[in-house]
C-alpha positions in Angstrom: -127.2 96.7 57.1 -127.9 93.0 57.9 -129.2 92.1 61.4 -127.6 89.4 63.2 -129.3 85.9 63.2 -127.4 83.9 65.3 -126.9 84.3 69.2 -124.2 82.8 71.8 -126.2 82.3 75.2 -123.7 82.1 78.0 -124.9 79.0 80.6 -121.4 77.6 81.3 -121.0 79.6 84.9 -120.5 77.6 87.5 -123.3 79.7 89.6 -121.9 79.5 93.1 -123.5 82.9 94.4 -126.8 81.2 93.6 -125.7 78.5 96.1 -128.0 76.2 97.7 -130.1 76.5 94.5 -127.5 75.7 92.3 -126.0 72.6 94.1 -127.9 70.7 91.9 -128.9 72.6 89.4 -127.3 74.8 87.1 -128.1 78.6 86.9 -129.8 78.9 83.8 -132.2 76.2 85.1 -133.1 78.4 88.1 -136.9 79.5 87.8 -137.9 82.6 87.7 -141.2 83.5 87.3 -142.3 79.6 86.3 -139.8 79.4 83.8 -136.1 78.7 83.5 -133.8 81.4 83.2 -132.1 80.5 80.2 -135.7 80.4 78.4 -136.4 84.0 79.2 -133.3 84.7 77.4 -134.0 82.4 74.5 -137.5 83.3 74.1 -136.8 87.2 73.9 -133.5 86.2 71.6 -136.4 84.4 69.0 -138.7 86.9 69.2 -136.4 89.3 68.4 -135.7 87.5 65.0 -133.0 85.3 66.1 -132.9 81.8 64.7 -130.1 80.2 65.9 -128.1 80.2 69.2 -125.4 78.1 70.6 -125.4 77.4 73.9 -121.9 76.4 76.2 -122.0 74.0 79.1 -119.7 73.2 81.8 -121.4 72.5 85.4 -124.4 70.2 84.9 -124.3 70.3 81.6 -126.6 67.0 81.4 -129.5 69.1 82.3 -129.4 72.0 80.0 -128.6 69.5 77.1 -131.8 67.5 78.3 -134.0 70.7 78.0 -132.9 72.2 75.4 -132.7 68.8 73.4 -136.2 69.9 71.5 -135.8 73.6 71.4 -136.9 74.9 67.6 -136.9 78.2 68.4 -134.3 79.5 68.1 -132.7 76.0 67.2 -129.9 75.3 69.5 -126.5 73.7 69.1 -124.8 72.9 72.5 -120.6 74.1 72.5 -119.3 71.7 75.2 -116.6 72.8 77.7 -117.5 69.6 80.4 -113.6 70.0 80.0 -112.6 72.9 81.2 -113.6 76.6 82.6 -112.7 78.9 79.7 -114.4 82.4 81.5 -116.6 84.3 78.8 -113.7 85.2 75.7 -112.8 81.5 76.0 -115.9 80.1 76.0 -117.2 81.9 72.5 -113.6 81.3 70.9 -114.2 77.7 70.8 -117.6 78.1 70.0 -116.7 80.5 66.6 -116.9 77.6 64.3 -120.5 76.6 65.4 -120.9 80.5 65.1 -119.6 81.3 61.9 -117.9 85.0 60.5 -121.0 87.2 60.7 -121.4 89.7 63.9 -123.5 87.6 66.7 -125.2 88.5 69.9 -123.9 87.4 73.1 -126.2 87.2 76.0 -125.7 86.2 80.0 -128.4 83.3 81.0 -129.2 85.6 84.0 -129.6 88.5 82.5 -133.4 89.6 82.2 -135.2 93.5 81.7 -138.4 94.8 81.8 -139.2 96.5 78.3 -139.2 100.1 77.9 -141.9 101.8 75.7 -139.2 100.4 73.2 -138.2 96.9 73.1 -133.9 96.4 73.2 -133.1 93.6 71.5 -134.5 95.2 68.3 -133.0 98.8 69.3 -130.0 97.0 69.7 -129.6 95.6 65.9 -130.7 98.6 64.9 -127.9 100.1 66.1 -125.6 98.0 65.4 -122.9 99.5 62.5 -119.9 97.2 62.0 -117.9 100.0 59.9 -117.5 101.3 63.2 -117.8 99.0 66.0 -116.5 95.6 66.8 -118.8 95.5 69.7 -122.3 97.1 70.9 -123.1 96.4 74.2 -126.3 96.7 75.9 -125.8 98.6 78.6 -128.4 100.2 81.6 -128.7 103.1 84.0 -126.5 101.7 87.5 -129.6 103.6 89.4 -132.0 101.3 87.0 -130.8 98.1 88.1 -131.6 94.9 90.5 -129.1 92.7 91.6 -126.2 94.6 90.4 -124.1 96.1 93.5 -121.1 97.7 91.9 -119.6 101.0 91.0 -120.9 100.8 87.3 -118.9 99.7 84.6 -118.7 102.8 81.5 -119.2 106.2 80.6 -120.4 106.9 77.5 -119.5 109.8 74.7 -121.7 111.4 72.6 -121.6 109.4 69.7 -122.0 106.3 71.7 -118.4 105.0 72.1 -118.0 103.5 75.6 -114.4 103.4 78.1 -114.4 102.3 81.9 -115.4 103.9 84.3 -112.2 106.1 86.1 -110.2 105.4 88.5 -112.3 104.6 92.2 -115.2 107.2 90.6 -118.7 105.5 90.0 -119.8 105.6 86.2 -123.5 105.7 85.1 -123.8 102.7 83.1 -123.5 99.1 83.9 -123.5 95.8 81.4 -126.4 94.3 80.9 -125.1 91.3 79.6 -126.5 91.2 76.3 -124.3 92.4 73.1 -123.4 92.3 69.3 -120.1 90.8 69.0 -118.2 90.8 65.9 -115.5 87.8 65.5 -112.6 90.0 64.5 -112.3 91.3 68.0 -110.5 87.9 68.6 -108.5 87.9 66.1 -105.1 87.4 67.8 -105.7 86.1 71.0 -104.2 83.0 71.2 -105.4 82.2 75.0 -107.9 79.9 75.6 -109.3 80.7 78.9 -110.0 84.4 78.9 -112.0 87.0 79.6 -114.2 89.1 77.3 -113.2 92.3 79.1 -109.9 91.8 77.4 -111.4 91.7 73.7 -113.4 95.0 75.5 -110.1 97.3 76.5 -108.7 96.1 72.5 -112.1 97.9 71.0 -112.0 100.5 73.4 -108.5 101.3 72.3 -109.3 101.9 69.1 -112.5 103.4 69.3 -114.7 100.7 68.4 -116.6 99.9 71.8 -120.3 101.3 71.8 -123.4 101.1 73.9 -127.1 101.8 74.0 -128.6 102.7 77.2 -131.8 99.6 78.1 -135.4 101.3 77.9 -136.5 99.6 81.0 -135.7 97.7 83.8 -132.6 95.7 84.2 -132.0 92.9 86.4 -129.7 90.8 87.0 -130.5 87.5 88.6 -127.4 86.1 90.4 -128.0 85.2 94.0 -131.4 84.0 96.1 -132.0 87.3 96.9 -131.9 88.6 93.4 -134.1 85.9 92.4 -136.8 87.0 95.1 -136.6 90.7 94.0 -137.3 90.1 90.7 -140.2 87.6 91.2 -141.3 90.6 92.6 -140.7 92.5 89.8 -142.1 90.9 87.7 -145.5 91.1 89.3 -145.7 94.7 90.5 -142.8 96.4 87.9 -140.2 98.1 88.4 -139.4 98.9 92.5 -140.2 103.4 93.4 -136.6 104.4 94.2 -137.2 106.6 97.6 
C-alpha cells in the first residue's frame, strides 16, 4: 500500500495561550530549541519521505509566508484563510484542492516528540490501511506527555480502532496532533468553519477511526511554560515521573 506524500501542516491558530510571545509573532514562528516550531514539524514531515505540504495562514500570515517563501523540502504551497477562522475541518476543506484525492497527513505546528527506539512518522504510514480506516491518528500515553493537561482524549480496542474517552472517566491516550487523513471523511459536510472532531465521531461511528500509540515523548508546546519544559527536554530527555 502506497505511503502518503503530501502533508497539511496546521499554522493558522491564532496562538493566544502563547501570549506575550505571540503578540507579534505567530506560533509556529515560536523558537524552540533555536528553531521555529513549524520547522521541527516540517523537517521530521521530509525526512519521513514527505515531499509536499501545504501550509494555512490566518494571524500573521506575512511572516510564515516570508519564511517559508524558499522552503524545498518538503516544497510548500501556502492555503490562505487571512479571511476568516475556519477551526481545523475548515481549514483542510478549502485546502483539498491544493491537496488532491490521495490520504494526507495532518500535523499541528506545536506538536513535537522525542523518538522512541522506533521513529512515528514512518510507524505511522506503515500502518496506515485505507480499506479500513478513514483516519489514523497518532496518538500518546496521557502519563507520556508535556504540556497537555486534560483527561485524555480515547481508548483504544484491540485492533486499533479508537472512541472517546467516557463520560467524566480519564482515558489513556491523548492526540498528538499528527495523523493520516483520508478526504472522503468530508465528504458531505457542507460547513465551512468546523471542527475535525466532527469528521472524528463520523469515522468513529462506523468503525473506521484508528490509532498508534507514539514511541517516545510527546509534547505539546502551547503556552510559555510548555515552551520552557520542553527546551528542557530537549537537553536532558524525557522528565523521571516521581
Amino acid at each position: 500500500m502506497s505511503r502518503p506524500t503530501t502533508a497539511m501542516v496546521l499554522a493558522a491558530g491564532l496562538g493566544k495561550r502563547m501570549r506575550p510571545l505571540t503578540d507579534t509573532t505567530p506560533k509556529p514562528m515560536v523558537r524552540l530549541g533555536g528553531r521555529p516550531l513549524l520547522d521541527h514539524v516540517l523537517d521530521r514531515l521530509a525526512d519521513a519521505g514527505i515531499t509536499r505540504a501545504v501550509v494555512n495562514v490566518h494571524y500573521l500570515a506575512d511572516q510564515i509566508e516570508q519564511h517559508l517563501r524558499d522552503r524545498i523540502r518538503p516544497g510548500v504551497t501556502i492555503s490562505d484563510e487571512r479571511d476568516r477562522v475556519l477551526d481545523t475541518g475548515g481549514g483542510i476543506k478549502r485546502a483539498l484542492p491544493l491537496l488532491g484525492v490521495e490520504p494526507f497527513v495532518v500535523h499541528n505546528s506545536d506538536s513535537v516528540w522525542l523518538e522512541g527506539a522506533h521513529a512515528n512518522l514512518p510507524a505511522l504510514f506503515d500502518a496506515w490501511d485505507e480499506g479500513r480506516m478513514d483516519s489514523l491518528l497518532l496518538v500518546a500515553a496521557r502519563m507520556r506527555s508535556l504540556g497537555y493537561e486534560g483527561a485524555g482524549d480515547f481508548l483504544m480496542h484491540a485492533d486499533g480502532r479508537l472512541e472517546r474517552r467516557r463520560d467524566n472517566a480519564p482515558a489513556p491516550l491523548v492526540f498528538t496532533g499528527a495523523s493520516i487523513l483520508h478526504p472522503r471523511l468530508l465528504d458531505g459536510i457542507g460547513d465551512d468553519v468546523f471542527s475535525l472532531n466532527r469528521a472524528w465521531d463520523r469515522a468513529i461511528a462506523s468503525g473506521r477511526l484508528h490509532g498508534i500509540v507514539l514511541d517516545g515523548f510527546w509534547m505539546h508546546v502551547g503556552t510559555p511554560e510548555a515552551l520552557i519544559e520542553a527546551e528542557h527536554c530537549l537537553v536532558h530527555g524525557e522528565p523521571e515521573r516521581t
